[in-house]
N, C-alpha and C positions, 0 to 999 in steps of 0.2 A: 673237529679234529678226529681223527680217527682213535680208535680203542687201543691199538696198540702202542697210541703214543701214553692213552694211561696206566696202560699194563707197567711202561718203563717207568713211570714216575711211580708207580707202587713198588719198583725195585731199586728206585733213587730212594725213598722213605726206610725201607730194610736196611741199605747200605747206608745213608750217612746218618746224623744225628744233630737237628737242630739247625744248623746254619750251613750252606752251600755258597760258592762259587760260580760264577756264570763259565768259568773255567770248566769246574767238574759237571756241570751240567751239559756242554759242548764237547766232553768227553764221554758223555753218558747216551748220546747220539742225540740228544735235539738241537732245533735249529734257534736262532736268536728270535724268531717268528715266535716258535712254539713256547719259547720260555714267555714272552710277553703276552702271551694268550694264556699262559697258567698264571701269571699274574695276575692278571684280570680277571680268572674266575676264581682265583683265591687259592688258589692250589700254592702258592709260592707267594711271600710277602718281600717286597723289594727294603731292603733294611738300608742299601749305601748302593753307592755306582758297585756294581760287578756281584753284590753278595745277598742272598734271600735267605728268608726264614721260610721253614718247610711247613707253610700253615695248615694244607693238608690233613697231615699227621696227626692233628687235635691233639697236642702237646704243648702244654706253657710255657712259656717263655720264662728264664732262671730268672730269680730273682734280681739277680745285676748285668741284664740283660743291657744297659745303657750303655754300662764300660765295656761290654764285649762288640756294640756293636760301632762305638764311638771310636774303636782301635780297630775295628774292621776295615774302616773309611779311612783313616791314618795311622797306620801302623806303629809314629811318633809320638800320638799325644799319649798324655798323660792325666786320670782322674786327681784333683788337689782339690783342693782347700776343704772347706767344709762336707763335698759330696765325697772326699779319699777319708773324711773323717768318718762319715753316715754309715759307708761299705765296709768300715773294719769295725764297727758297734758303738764308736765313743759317742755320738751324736743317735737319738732317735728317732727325730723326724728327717722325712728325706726333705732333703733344697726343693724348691720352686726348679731352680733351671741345677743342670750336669756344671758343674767347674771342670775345665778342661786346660791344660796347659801344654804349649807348643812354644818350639825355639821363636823368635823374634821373626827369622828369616823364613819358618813357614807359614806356606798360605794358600796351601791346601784346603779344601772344599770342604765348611764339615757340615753338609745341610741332613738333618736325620730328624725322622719325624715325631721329636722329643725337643723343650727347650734346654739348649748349652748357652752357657757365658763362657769366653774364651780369655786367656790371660797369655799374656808375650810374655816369658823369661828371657835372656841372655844366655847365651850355650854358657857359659862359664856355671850359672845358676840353676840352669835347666838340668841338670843330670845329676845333681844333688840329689841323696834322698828315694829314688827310684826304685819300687820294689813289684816284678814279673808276678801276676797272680794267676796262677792255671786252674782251667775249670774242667769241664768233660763236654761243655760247648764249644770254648775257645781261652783265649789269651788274654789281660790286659797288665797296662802299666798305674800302677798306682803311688803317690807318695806316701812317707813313711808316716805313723802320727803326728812327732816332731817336729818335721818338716810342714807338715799341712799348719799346725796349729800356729809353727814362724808365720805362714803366710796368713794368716787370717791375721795375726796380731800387726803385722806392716798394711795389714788395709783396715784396723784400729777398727777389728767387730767385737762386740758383747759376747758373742759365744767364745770367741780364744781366751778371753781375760776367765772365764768361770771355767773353762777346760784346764789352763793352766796353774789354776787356783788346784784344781783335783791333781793336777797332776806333781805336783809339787809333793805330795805325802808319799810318792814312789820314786825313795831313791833315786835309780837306776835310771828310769824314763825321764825324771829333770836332768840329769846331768847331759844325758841324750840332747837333749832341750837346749840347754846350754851352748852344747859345741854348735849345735845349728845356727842360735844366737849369736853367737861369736863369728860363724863365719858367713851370716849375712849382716855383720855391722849393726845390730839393735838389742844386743844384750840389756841396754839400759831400760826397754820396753817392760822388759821381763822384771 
């Protein structure tokens, strides 16, 4: 490749931060050719169909790099159950695979080179709980404690029963608990 296509990708590393678009990269004047040849030599890491990480740069990758790039690929899902527990501090070791949660109806692609377990909710269920968490990378959807630890406790794991054991001494956050309970029909759980 010519020099001056690296000169532009030293001016694509100035201007964005962290994660690109094949979009902004075809705005940036290269070709689909040249993006997959900076692929290949490492310059650009392919994270999901359309979106790279600017490997280049020798910059790490944030620490919750999974939910940012797992909402990359489907703008829908949502991190739950125990890995929405891991990314807000309740839980310390991280999952084996990402929990990821999506309407019933989608079935969108989510192949990312990290393991996800995927879980169907019901639209009705699905929008429960939902809370936007902005970074200075990008965007993702996460559930709320409450919410995650309902769901861990309707698929009857060890770790909801001793989360909800602690969380019982905080007011505020069982009664949280509660309504969630209630309005997925397993209060008796609790």
């Amino acid at each position: 490749m010519r020099s001056n296509t690296y000169d532009r990708m030293e001016n694509v590393y100035s201007k964005f931060k962290g994660y690109i678009g094949t979009k902004e990269l075809l705005g940036e004047g290269f070709t689909n050719r040249q993006i997959a040849f900076m692929a290949k030599e490492g310059y650009l890491e392919k994270v999901c169909h359309g979106y790279y990480w600017l490997a280049g740069k020798n910059e790490d990758k944030p620490s919750d790099y999974k939910c940012i790039e797992v909402c990359l690929s489907d703008p829908r899902a949502v991190i739950c159950m125990n890995s929405a527990l891991y990314y807000q501090g309740v839980i310390k070791v991280e999952p084996e695979y990402l929990s990821v949660a999506t309407v019933r109806t989608d079935r969108s692609l989510l192949s990312m080179n990290f393991p996800i377990t995927r879980h169907y909710f019901s639209v009705s269920n699905y929008s429960v709980g939902i809370r936007k968490k902005e970074t200075q990378y990008g965007c993702y959807n996460i559930y709320d404690i409450e919410r995650s630890i309902c769901d861990l406790l309707r698929l009857e794991s060890d770790i909801a029963v001793e989360i909800t054991n602690n969380v019982k001494n905080d007011e505020e956050q069982y009664r949280r608990l509660l309504k969630y309970a209630e309005l997925f029909q397993m209060r008796q759980k609790l």
